[in-house]
C-alpha positions in Angstrom: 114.9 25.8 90.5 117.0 24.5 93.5 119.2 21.4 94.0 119.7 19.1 96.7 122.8 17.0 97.7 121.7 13.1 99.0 123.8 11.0 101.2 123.3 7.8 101.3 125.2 4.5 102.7 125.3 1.0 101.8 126.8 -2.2 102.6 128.7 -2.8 99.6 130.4 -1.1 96.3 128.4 -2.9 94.0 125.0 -2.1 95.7 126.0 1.7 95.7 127.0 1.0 92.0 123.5 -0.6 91.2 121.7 2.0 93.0 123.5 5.6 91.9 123.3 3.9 88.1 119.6 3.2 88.6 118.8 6.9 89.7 120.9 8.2 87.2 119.5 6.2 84.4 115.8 7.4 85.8 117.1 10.5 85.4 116.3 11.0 89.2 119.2 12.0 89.5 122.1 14.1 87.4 125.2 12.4 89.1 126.1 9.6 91.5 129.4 9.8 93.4 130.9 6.5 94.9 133.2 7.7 97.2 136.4 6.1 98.4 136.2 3.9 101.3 134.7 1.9 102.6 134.3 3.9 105.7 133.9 2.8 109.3 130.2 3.1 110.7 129.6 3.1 114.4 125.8 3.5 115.3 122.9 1.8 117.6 120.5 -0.8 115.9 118.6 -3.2 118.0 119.8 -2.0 121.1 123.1 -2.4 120.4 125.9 -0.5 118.9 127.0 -2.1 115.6 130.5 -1.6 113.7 130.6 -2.5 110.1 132.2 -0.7 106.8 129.8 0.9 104.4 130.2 2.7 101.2 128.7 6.6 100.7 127.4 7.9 97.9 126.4 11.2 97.1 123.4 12.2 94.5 122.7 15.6 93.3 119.1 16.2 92.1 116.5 19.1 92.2 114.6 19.8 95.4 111.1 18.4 93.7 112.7 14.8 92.8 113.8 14.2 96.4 110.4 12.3 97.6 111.0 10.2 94.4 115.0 9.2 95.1 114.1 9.2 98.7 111.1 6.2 97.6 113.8 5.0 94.7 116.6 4.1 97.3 114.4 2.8 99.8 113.1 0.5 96.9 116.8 -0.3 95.9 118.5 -0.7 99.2 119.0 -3.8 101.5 119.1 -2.3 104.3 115.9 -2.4 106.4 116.6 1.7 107.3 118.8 3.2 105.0 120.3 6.3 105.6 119.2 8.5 102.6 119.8 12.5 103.9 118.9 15.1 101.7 121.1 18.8 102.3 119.8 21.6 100.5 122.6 23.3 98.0 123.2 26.4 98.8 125.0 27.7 96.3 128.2 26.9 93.4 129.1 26.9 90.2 126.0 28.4 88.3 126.5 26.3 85.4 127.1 23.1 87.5 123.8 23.9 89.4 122.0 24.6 86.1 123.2 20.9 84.0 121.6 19.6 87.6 118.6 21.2 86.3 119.0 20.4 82.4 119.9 16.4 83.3 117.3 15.7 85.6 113.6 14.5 84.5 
């Protein structure tokens, strides 16, 4: 069984909080990562290019539960196009990989 890495941004900590806990707790998802930041977002929306500071998170699932944490953050998010980008994983720790298996439903 293969795993996927998700990125996703969000306006605040606590919506990143509320979302990675909800996809944990769904088992959607084995871990949530709120990383450091917030981190300065440059990008076009409405014709224009927008600055604001957003907080990352990163998911690790399985490939088969990505449709459903895709549709899960989409259902959680604020914004009206989050970025959710799935990366496949490659490779690592074999055991790490495997609990990514074992904690997912």
């Amino acid at each position: 069984m293969s795993q996927t890495l998700i990125y996703v941004t969000v306006g605040t900590r606590e919506e990143a909080a509320e979302i990675g806990k909800a996809l944990v707790e769904s088992r959607l998802c084995a871990c949530a990562n709120i990383l450091p930041g917030p981190t300065t977002s440059f990008y076009w929306w409405e014709g224009a290019v927008q600055e604001d500071e957003e907080v990352s998170v990163l998911l690790k699932t399985r490939d088969d539960l990505v449709e459903k944490v895709v549709a899960k953050v989409k259902e959680l998010h604020s914004y009206d196009c989050p970025c959710v980008v799935a990366v496949p994983i490659t490779g690592g720790n074999p055991a790490f990989l495997n609990w990514i298996n074992t904690e997912t439903a």
